[in-house]
VEXDREN-2710 file (C-alpha; in Angstrom, 1 decimal):
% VEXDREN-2710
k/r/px/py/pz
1/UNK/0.0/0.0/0.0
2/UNK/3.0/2.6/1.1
3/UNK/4.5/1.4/-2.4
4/UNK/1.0/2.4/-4.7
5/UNK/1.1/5.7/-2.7
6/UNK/4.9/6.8/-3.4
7/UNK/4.6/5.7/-7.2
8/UNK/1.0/8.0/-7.0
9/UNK/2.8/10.5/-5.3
10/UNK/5.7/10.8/-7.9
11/UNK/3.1/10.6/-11.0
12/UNK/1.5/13.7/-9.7
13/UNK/4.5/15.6/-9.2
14/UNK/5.6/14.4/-12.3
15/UNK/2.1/15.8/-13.7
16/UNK/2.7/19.2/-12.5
17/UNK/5.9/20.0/-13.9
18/UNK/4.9/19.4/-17.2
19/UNK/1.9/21.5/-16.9
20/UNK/4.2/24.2/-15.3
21/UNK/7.0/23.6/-18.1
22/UNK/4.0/24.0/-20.4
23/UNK/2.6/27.3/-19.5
24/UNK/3.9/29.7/-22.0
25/UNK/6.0/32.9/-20.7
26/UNK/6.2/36.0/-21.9
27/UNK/9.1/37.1/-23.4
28/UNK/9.1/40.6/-21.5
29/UNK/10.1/38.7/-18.6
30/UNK/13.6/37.4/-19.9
31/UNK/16.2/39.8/-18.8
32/UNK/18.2/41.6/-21.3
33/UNK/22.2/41.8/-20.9
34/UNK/24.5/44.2/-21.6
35/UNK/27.1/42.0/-23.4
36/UNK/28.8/43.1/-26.1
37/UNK/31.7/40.8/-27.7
38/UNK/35.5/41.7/-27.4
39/UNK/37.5/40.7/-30.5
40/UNK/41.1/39.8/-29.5
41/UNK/43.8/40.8/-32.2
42/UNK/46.9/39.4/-30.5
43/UNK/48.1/35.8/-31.7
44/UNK/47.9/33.3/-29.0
45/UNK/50.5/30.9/-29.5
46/UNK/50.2/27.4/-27.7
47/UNK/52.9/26.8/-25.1
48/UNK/54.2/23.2/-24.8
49/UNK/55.6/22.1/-21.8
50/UNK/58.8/19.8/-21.6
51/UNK/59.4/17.4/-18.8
END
């Protein structure tokens, strides 16, 4: 009986997280980021290491 009531348990909770993945969200509630990307012009040249 304690084993019919975990597995119900877990279905349900299983249930609402797809209905609350589901609900659709507005897009105004993303934040917006200041990033802006940095183009490096110096040559990075690998460094091997000798034991």
């Amino acid at each position: 009986m304690l084993k019919l009531a975990v597995v119900v348990v877990c279905f349900s909770l299983c249930g609402a997280g797809t209905f609350i993945v589901s609900t659709p969200q507005d897009e105004k509630s993303q934040q917006k980021t200041n990033v802006m990307p940095i183009k490096n012009h110096k040559i990075v040249r690998p460094v091997w290491i000798c034991a």
